[in-house]
N, C-alpha and C positions, 0 to 999 in steps of 0.2 A: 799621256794618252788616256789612263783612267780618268783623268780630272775632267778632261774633253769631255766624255760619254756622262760621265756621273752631269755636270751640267746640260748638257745636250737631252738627257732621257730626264731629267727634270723636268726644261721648261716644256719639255714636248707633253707630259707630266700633266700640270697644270692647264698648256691647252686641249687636251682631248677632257678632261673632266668638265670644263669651263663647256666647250662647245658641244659636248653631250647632252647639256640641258636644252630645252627649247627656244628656239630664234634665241640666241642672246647677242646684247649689243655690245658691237663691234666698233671702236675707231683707230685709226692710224694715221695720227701728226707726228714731224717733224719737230722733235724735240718736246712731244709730248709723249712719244712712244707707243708703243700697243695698247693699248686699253680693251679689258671685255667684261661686259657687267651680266649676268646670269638675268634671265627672262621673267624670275620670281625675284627679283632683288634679293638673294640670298647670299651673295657673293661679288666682290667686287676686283680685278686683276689687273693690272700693272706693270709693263716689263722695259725696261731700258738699257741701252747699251752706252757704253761710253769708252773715250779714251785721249790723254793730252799725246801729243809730241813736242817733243823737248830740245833745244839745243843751249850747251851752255858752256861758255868760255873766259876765262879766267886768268889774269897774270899778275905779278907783282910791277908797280909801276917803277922803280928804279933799280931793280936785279937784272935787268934786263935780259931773263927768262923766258922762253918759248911761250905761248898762249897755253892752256892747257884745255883741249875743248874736245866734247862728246854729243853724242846724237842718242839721243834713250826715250822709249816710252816712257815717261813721267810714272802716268796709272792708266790705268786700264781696267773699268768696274762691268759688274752685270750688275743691276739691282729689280729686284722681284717687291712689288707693294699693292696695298689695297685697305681689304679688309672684306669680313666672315660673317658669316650670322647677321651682324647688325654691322649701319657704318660706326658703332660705338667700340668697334671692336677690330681695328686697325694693326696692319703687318708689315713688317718691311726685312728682305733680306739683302743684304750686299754682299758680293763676292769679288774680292781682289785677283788681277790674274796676270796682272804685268809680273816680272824679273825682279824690278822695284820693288815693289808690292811684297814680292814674293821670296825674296832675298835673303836671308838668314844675317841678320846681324849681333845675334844675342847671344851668351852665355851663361849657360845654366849646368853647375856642375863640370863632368867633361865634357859635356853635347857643345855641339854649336849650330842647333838648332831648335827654332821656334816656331811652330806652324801659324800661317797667318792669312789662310785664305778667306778664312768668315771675317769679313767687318762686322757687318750690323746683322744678326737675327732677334729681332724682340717683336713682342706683342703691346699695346695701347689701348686698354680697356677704361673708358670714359665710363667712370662709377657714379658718376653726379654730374651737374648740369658746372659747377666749376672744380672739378677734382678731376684725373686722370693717372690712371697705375701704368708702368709700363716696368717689364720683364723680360727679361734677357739679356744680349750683351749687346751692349751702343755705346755713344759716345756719351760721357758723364756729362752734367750743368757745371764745367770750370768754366773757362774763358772766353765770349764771345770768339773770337780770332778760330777760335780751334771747332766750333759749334757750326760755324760757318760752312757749307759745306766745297769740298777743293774743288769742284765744278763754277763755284760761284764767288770764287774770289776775285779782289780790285785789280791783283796784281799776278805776276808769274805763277808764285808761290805765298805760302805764310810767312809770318817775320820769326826772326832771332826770338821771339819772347817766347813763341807762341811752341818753339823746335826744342828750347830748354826749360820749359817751365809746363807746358799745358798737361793734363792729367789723363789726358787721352778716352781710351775705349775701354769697357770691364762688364762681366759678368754681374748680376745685381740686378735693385728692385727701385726704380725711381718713381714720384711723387711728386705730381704736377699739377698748380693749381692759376686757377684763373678768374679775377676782381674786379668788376667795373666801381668804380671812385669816383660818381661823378663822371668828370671828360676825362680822366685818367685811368689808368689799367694798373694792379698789381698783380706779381707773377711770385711767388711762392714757389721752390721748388724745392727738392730734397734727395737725395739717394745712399744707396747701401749695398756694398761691391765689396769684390775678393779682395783689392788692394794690390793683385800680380799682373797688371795687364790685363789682356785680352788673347785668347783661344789657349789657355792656360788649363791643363787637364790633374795637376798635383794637388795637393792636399794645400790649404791654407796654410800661408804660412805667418807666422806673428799675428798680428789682430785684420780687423776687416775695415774700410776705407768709406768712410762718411762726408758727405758736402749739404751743406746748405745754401743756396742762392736766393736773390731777390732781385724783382725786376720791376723798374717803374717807368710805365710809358705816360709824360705829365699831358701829352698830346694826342692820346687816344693811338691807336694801332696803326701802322705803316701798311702801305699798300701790299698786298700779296706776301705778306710777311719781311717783308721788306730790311726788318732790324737783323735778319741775318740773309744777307743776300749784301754784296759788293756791288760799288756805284748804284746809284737813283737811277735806274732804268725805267721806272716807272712815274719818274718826273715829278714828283710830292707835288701834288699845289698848294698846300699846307703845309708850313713846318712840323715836322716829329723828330722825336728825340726818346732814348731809352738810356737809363742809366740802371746799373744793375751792382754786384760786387757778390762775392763767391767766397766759401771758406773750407777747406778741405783738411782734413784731419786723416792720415793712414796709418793707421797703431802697427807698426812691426815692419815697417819698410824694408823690401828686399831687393829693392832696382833699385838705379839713380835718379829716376821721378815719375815713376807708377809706369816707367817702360823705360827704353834703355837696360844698358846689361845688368845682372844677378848679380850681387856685393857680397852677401850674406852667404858663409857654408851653413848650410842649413842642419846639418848637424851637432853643433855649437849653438849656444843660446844666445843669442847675440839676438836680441828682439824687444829693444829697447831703443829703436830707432826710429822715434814717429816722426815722420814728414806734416810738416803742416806748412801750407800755403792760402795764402790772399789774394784776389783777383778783383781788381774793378775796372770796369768798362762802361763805354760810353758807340754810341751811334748816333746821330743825326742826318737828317736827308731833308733838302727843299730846292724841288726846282733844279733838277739836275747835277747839285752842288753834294757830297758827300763828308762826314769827315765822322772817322772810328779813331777813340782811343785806347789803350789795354795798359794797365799797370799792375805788376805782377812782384809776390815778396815771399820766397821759400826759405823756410829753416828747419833743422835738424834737432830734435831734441836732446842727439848723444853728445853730451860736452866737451867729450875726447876728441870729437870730430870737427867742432865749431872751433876748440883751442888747439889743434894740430898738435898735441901732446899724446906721447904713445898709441898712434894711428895703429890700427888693428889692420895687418895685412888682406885681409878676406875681407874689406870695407874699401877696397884698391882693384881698380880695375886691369888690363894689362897694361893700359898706356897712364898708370899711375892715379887718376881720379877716382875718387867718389861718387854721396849725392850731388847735386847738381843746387846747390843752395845759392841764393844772391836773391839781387832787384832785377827787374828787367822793366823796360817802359818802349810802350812803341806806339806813336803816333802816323794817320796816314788820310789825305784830303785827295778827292778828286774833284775834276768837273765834264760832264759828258754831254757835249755839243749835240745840237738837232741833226747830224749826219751819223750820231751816235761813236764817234771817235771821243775816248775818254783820255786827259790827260789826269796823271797824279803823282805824287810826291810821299814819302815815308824818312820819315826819324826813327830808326829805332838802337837803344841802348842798353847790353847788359853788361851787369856788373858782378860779378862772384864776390862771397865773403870769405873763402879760403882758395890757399890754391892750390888745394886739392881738388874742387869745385871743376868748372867748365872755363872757361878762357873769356876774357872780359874782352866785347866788340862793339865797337859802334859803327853803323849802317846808313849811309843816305841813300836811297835811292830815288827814279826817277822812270815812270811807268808810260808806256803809250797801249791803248787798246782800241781794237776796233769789233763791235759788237753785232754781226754780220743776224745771227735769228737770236737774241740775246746772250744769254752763257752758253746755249744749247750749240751755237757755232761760233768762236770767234777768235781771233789773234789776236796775243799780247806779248808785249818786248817790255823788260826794262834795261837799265844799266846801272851800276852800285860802285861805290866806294866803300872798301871796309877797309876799318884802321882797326885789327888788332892789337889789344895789350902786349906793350913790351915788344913789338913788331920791329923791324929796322924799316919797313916804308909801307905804305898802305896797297892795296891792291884794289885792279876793279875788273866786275865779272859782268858780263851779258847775258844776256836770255830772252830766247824769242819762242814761245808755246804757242800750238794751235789746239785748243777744245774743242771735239766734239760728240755731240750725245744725240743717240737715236731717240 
């Protein structure tokens, strides 16, 4: 009930400030959401609403097992954007509010809670005509797959890589820069985070969580931003193409991959566990045709951990794991017809290097979408084959989402 009010006298917040100033302009689209821009261009506001529905079921194909199937909001966001003073000077808030979303999965200490209603609060301060700072907590430059945002994905959800390997959201200072090359674009990026996740209120723990990415579009810029946005909806008439790769370094690692649960009693010095991770990706779009690829390679500095020799209890989660160390590789093409019905396909494969690690799976799946006002409404189904390691028979799950965003 407070979380209702505290959002509710928000955005009511922002519109009485907004429309207090003179005539200011107003629109309201469908999946562009509210928009008010201040009379003096002093201010620019932004409000949307969203939320998936979810069904998903799931059985072993030769146990011959009950289906096991649920009905769930997926997510359910607000998000608040714009920007202040100048357009150089850009804001974005997201507020998770689903069950999902909101669900306590973590351990820390005795708690077995993690607040986790803020996604995204930062600011984007365009310092220079190709430099941009951004502050607060967002989602890091790891993995295209995870950058991408889950409104705008090919398929149901994210892949296998992208669930045990990606670096998620963190408090921090990122460093954004942007190169014309001729007909090509370089993208320079940088940041510097807590290293605990995201809406994390304790003291630092071990060292602080540095990346560096690189991004080379040889084909100049995708339409509407298009290198992170799912399927060609904007139908390239020109081929583009971004290929990028990402390198992350977190001195003192206290999760199993910059989210997931606490390892570390942090009373104990145990802070010699740097996480460092590789990420390269790929996009392409022309002509309705898609294809992303993401290849991912996590290791653990602690060599007690890599050799499963004298595993330190507090490096053990309840169900016996650790960090979440391996390769992962996930490959995924579509194509999206003039009636705007997409079909697509995904490969994706991980592999753990202990097995203490995560559970080594490989995934085929097989996507139908139909893109009804683009991401902003539309239904998608796939169906999957997972064959678990060490499995006695493979399983397969379905899943049919409906998106939609005010």
């Amino acid at each position: 009930m407070k979380l209702k009010f505290l959002i509710t006298t928000t955005f009511c917040f922002f519109i009485l400030i907004l429309a207090a100033q003179n005539q200011p302009n107003i629109s309201l689209k469908f999946g562009k959401g509210l928009q008010v821009t201040a009379a003096d261009s002093s201010a620019h506001f932004k409000f949307n609403i969203r939320f998936q529905s979810l069904y998903n079921s799931e059985r072993s194909l030769a146990s011959g097992e009950d289906w096991e199937s649920s009905f769930l909001i997926r997510r359910s966001r607000m998000k608040f954007s714009g920007w202040a003073l100048s357009p150089k000077l850009n804001y974005k808030i997201e507020l998770a509010l689903s069950n999902r979303d909101l669900g306590s999965k973590y351990d820390f200490g005795e708690t077995n809670e993690a607040p986790k209603i803020v996604l995204d609060a930062v600011l984007k301060w365009k310092v220079h005509q190709n430099w941009t700072i951004w502050a607060g907590q967002t989602k890091l430059p790891g993995n295209r797959e995870r950058v991408v945002s889950s409104q705008k994905l090919q398929m149901v959800d994210r892949s296998l890589v992208n669930s045990v390997f990606n670096v998620d959201r963190e408090m921090g200072v990122q460093f954004r820069g942007k190169f014309n090359l001729g007909n090509s674009i370089l993208k320079p990026m940088a940041s510097w985070s807590l290293g605990e996740g995201r809406n994390i209120t304790a003291k630092n723990i071990g060292g602080y969580h540095y990346i560096g990415r690189l991004e080379w579009l040889p084909m100049g810029e995708f339409t509407s931003k298009g290198d992170y946005v799912g399927a060609d909806l904007k139908r390239e008439k020109k081929p583009k193409l971004a290929l990028a790769a990402s390198y992350s370094l977190n001195q003192g690692a206290s999760r199993q991959k910059q989210s997931g649960r606490f390892l570390i009693d942090t009373s104990e010095n145990y802070l010699n566990n740097d996480l460092r991770t590789i990420f390269v990706d790929m996009m392409f779009k022309y002509q309705g045709f898609s294809l992303m690829g993401e290849y991912a390679h996590k290791i653990v500095s602690d060599k007690e951990i890599r050799a499963q020799e004298d595993l330190r209890l507090e490096l053990l989660d309840a169900k016996g794991r650790s960090y979440y160390t391996g390769k992962g590789f996930n490959i995924q093409a579509g194509y999206l017809f003039d009636n705007n019905v997409e079909l697509s396909a995904r490969y994706t494969s991980v592999l753990p290097d202990t097995d203490v690690s995560f559970v080594g799976i490989d995934e085929y799946t097989f996507g139908v979408s139909k893109y009804i006002v683009g991401h902003a409404l539309k239904i998608q189904g796939d169906v999957s084959l997972i064959n678990e390691a060490d499995a006695l028979d493979n399983a397969l799950r379905y899943r049919l989402q409906m998106e939609f965003q005010f």
